[in-house]
C-alpha positions as a LaTeX table, in Angstrom:
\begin{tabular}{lrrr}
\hline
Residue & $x$ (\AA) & $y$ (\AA) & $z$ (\AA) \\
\hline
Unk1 & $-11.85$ & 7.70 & $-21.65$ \\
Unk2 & $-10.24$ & 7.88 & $-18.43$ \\
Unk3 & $-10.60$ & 8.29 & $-14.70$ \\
Unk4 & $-14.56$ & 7.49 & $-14.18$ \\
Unk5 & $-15.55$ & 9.57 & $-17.63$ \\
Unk6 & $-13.07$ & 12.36 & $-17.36$ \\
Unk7 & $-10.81$ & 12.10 & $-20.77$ \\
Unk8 & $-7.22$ & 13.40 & $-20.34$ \\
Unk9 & $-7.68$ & 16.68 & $-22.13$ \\
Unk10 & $-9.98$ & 17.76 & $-19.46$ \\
Unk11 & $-7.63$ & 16.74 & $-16.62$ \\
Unk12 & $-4.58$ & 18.75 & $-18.56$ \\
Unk13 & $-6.85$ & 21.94 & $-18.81$ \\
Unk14 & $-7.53$ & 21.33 & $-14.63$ \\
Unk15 & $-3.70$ & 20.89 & $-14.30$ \\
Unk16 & $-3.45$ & 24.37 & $-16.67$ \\
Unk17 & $-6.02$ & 26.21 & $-14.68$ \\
Unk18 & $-3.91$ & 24.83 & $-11.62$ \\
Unk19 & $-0.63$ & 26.02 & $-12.85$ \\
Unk20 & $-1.87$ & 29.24 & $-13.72$ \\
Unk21 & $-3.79$ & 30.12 & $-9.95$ \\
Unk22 & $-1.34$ & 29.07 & $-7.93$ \\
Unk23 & 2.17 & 29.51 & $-9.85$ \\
Unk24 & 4.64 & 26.73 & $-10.10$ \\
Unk25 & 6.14 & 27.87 & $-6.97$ \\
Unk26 & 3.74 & 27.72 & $-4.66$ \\
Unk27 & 2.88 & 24.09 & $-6.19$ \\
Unk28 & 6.70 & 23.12 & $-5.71$ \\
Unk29 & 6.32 & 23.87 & $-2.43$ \\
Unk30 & 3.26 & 22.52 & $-1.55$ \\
Unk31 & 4.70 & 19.01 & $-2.89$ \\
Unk32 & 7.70 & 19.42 & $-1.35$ \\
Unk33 & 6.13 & 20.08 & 2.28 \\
Unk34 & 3.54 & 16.73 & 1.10 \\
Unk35 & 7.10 & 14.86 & 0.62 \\
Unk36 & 8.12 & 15.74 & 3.75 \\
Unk37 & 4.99 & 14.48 & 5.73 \\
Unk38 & 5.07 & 11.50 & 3.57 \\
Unk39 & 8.58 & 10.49 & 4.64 \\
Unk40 & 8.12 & 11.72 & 8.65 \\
Unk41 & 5.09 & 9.35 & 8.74 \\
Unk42 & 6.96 & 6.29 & 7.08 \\
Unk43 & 9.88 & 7.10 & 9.99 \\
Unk44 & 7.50 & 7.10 & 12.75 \\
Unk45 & 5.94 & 3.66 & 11.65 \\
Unk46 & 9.19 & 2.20 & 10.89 \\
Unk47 & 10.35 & 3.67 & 14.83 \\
Unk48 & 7.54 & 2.15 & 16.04 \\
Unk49 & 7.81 & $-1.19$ & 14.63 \\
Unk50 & 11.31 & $-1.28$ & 15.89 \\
Unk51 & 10.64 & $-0.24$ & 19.31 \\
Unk52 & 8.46 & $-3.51$ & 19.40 \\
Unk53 & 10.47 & $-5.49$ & 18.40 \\
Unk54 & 13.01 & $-4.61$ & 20.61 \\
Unk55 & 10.53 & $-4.87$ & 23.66 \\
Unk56 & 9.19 & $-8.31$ & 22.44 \\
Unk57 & 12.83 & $-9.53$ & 21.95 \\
Unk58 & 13.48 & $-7.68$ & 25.96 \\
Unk59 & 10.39 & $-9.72$ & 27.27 \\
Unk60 & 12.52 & $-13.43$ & 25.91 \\
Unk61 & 14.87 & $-13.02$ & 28.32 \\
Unk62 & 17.64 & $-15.39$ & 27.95 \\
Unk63 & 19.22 & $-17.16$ & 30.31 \\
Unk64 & 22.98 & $-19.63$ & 29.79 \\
Unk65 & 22.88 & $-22.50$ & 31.76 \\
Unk66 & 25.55 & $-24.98$ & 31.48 \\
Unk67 & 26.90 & $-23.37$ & 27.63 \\
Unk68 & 23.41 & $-23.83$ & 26.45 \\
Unk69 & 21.19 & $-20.91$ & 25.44 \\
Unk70 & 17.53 & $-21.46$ & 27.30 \\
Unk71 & 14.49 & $-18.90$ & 26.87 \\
Unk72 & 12.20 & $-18.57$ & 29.46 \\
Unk73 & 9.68 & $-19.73$ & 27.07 \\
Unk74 & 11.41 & $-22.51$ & 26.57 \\
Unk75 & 12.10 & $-23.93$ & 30.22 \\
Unk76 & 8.18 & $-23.67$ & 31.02 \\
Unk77 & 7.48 & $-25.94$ & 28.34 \\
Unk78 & 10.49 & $-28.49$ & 29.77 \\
Unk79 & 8.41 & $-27.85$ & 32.96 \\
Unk80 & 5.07 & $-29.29$ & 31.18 \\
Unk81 & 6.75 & $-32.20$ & 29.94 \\
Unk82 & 7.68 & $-33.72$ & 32.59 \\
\hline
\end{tabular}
């Protein structure tokens, strides 16, 4: 058996049946424009997840005082200390 009670011969006459309304054409196509969707999507999350990280690493604004390399963070916490 296979997916939920369907056995593979019946899923290879649906992929026949398929084949044969459509064409192999239209079916190239059709994966080819899914493909495309596909891959725009993962860009746009991956541009996204860049964009913030760069603001998050914009907002740590660091500062060089006396050759040492201080967030902002950082100094409030030096501030708490004390």
């Amino acid at each position: 058996m296979g997916f939920g009670g369907i056995s593979i011969w019946q899923l290879l006459i649906i992929l026949a049946i398929v084949l044969v309304l459509f064409g192999t054409k239209r079916l190239k196509n059709i994966g080819s424009d899914l493909g495309g969707a596909v891959k725009g999507f993962k860009k746009a999350v991956t541009d996204e997840e860049k964009k913030a990280e760069q603001q998050k690493l914009e907002q740590t604004e660091e500062k060089v005082i006396e050759g040492e390399a201080v967030a902002e963070k950082d100094k409030d916490k030096d501030k708490d200390k004390v």
